[in-house]
Each structure stands twice: as structure tokens, then as C-alpha cells.
C-alpha positions in Angstrom: 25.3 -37.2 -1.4 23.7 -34.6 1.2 26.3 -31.9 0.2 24.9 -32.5 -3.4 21.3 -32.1 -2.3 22.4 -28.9 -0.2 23.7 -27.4 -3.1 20.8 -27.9 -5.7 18.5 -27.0 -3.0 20.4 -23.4 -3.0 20.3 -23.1 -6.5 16.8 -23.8 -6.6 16.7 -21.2 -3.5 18.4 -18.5 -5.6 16.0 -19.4 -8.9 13.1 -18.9 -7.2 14.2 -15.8 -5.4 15.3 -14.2 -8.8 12.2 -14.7 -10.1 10.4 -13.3 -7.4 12.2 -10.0 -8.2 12.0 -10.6 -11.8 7.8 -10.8 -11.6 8.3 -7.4 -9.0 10.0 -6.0 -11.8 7.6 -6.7 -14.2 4.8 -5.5 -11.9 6.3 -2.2 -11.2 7.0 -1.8 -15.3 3.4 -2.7 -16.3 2.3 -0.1 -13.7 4.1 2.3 -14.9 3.3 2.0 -18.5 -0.4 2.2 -17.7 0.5 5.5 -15.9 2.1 6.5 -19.3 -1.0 5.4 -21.4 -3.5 7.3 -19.3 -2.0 10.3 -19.6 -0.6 10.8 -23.3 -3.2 12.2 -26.2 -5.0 10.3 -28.3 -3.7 10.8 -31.6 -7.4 10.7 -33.0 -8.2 13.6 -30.8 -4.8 16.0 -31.4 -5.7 15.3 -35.3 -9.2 17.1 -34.4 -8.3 19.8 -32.4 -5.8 20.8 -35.4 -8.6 20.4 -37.7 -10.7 22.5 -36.3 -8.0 25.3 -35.5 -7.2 25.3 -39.4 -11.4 25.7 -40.3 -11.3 28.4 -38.1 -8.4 29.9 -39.2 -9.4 29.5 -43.1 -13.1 31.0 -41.7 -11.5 33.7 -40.6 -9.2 34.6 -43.6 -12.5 34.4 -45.5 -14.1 37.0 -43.7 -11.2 39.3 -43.7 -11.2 39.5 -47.5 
């Protein structure tokens, strides 16, 4: 019966060290997709920019005329 207990107690050993890595994983994955969010363009503010390039452009098509 103790060789029984011995072994379910390192299963339960190898469970909870796999998800110690799994949640170190996960840690180190959400850190690096805020690292990714912070640094990419907003889409609302690359749709401006191009805007505004395009009202200048027209502008100054209008004046060349």
C-alpha cells in the first residue's frame, strides 16, 4: 500500500511541477504580447496620417493648376 501512495505522491509531484512551468510560460507569453501591443500603431492613427498626406497632396495639385 506505501509503494501505491509513493507513486501517486510523484505523480502529484510531476502535476504540480508542470504547471508551475506551464503558469511561467504563460507569464513570459502575456509579457511579451503587451511588449507587442505597446509598440505597434494604432490603426485609427495610420488612417489619419494617410488622410492628411492625401489633403495635402490634392492641396497641392490644386495650386499647381
Amino acid at each position: 500500500m506505501e509503494a501505491g501512495f509513493a507513486r501517486v505522491d510523484g505523480a502529484l509531484a510531476l502535476l504540480v511541477q508542470r504547471s508551475d512551468q506551464t503558469d511561467k510560460a504563460l507569464a513570459d507569453h502575456e509579457t511579451r504580447l503587451d511588449a507587442l501591443e505597446r509598440n505597434r500603431w494604432p490603426l485609427h492613427a495610420l488612417s489619419g496620417l494617410v488622410g492628411l498626406g492625401s489633403f495635402g497632396v490634392a492641396l497641392y495639385a490644386l495650386m499647381a493648376r
